[in-house]
C-alpha positions as CSV (number, residue, x, y, z in Angstrom):
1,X,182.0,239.3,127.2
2,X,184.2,237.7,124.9
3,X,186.1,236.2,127.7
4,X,183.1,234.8,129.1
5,X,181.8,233.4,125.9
6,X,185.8,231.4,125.0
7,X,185.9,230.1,128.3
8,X,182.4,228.3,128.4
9,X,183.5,227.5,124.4
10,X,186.8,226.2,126.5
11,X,185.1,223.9,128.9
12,X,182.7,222.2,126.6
13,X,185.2,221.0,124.4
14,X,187.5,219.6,127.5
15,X,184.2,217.8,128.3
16,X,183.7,216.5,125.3
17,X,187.5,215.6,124.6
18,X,187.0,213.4,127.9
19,X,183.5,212.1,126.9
20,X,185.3,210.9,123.6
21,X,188.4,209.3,125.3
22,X,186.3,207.5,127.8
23,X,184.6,205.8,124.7
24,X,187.3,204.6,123.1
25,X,187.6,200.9,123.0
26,X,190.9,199.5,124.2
27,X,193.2,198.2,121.1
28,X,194.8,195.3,123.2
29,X,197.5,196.4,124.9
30,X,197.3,194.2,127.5
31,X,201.1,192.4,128.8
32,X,200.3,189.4,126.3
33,X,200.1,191.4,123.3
34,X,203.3,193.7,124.0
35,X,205.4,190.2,124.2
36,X,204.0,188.9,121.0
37,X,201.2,186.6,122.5
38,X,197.6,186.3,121.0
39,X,198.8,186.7,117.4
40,X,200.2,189.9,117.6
41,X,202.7,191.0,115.3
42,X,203.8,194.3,116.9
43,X,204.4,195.6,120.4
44,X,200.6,197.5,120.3
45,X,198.8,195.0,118.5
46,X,197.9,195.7,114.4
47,X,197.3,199.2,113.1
48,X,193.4,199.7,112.5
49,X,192.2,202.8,110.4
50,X,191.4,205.8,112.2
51,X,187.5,206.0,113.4
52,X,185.1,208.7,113.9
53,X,186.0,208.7,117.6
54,X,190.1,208.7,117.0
55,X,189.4,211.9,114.2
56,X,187.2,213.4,117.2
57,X,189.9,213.1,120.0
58,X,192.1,214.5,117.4
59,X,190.2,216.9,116.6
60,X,189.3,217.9,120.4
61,X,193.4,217.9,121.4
62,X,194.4,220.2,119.1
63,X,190.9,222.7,120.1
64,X,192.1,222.1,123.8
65,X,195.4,223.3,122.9
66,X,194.4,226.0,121.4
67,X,192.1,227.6,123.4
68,X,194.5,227.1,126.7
69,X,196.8,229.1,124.7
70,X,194.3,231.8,123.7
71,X,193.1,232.1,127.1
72,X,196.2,232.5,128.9
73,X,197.0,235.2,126.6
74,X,193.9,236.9,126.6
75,X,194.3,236.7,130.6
76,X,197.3,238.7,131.1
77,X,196.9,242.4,131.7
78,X,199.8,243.6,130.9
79,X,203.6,244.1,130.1
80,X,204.3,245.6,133.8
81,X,205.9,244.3,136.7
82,X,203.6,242.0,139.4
83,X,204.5,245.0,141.5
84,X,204.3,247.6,139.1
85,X,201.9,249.9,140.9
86,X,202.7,248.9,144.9
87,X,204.7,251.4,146.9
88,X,207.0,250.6,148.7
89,X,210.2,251.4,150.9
90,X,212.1,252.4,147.9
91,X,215.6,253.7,148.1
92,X,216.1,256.1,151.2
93,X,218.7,258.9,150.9
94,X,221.8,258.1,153.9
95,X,222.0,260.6,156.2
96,X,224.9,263.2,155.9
97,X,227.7,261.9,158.9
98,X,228.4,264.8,161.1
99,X,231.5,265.7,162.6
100,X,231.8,264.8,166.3
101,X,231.7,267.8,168.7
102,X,233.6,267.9,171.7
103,X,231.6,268.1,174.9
104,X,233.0,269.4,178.1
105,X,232.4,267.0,181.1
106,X,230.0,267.5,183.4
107,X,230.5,268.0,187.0
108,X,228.6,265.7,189.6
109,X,227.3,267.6,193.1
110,X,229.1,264.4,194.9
111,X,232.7,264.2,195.6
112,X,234.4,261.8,193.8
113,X,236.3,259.3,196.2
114,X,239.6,259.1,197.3
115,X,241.9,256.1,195.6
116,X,243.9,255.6,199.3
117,X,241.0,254.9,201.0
118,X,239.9,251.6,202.2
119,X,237.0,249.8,201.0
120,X,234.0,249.7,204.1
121,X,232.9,246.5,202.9
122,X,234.0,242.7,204.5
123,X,235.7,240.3,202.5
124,X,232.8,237.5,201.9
125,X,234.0,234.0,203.9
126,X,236.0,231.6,202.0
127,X,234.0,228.5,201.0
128,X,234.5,225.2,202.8
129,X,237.3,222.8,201.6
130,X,236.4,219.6,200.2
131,X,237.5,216.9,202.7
């Protein structure tokens, strides 16, 4: 509730802080007046005294910064990790390496063929010469 009630507190003073500053009438600082032109002694024109609207802006800033502050730190939820309470793989155990076991070979029900036999099969034709 409390949340609710700061964050609607939160977004009428940022409309209000730009309802101020969109009030605000310009204090000539136009190219003329940052060269010296139009009787200007300084580079933004001559210091006026502060008006309600400049104490209100002044007032709204520092309630803008406050509250974004006070809101993100009401927003966290917590001190853990993002994936504090997600499973997953983890660390897996290796498997223990086994010795290798010798295996007997296996006999085949075909004969194996002879080494001084000739091969049944043709030689394939020599390609063509280029002419």
């Amino acid at each position: 509730m409390l949340n609710i009630l700061l964050t609607a507190l939160y977004v009428a003073v940022c409309l209000l802080l730009v309802i101020v500053v969109l009030m605000q009438q310009g204090k000539g600082g136009d190219i003329a007046a940052a060269f010296g032109g139009s009787g200007s002694q300084t580079a933004f024109g001559a210091r006026a005294g502060a008006s309600v609207l400049t104490r209100a802006t002044t007032v709204l800033g520092a309630l803008f910064m406050i509250g974004s502050m006070t809101l993100a730190i009401m927003g966290q939820r917590g001190t853990g990790s993002v994936l504090s309470g997600v499973d997953g793989p983890g660390f897996q155990q290796a498997v223990p390496a086994t010795l290798p076991v010798d295996i007997a070979p296996v006999e085949t029900a075909e004969p194996a063929e002879d080494a001084t036999q000739t091969p049944t099969e043709e030689p394939a034709d020599a390609p063509p010469e280029p002419q």
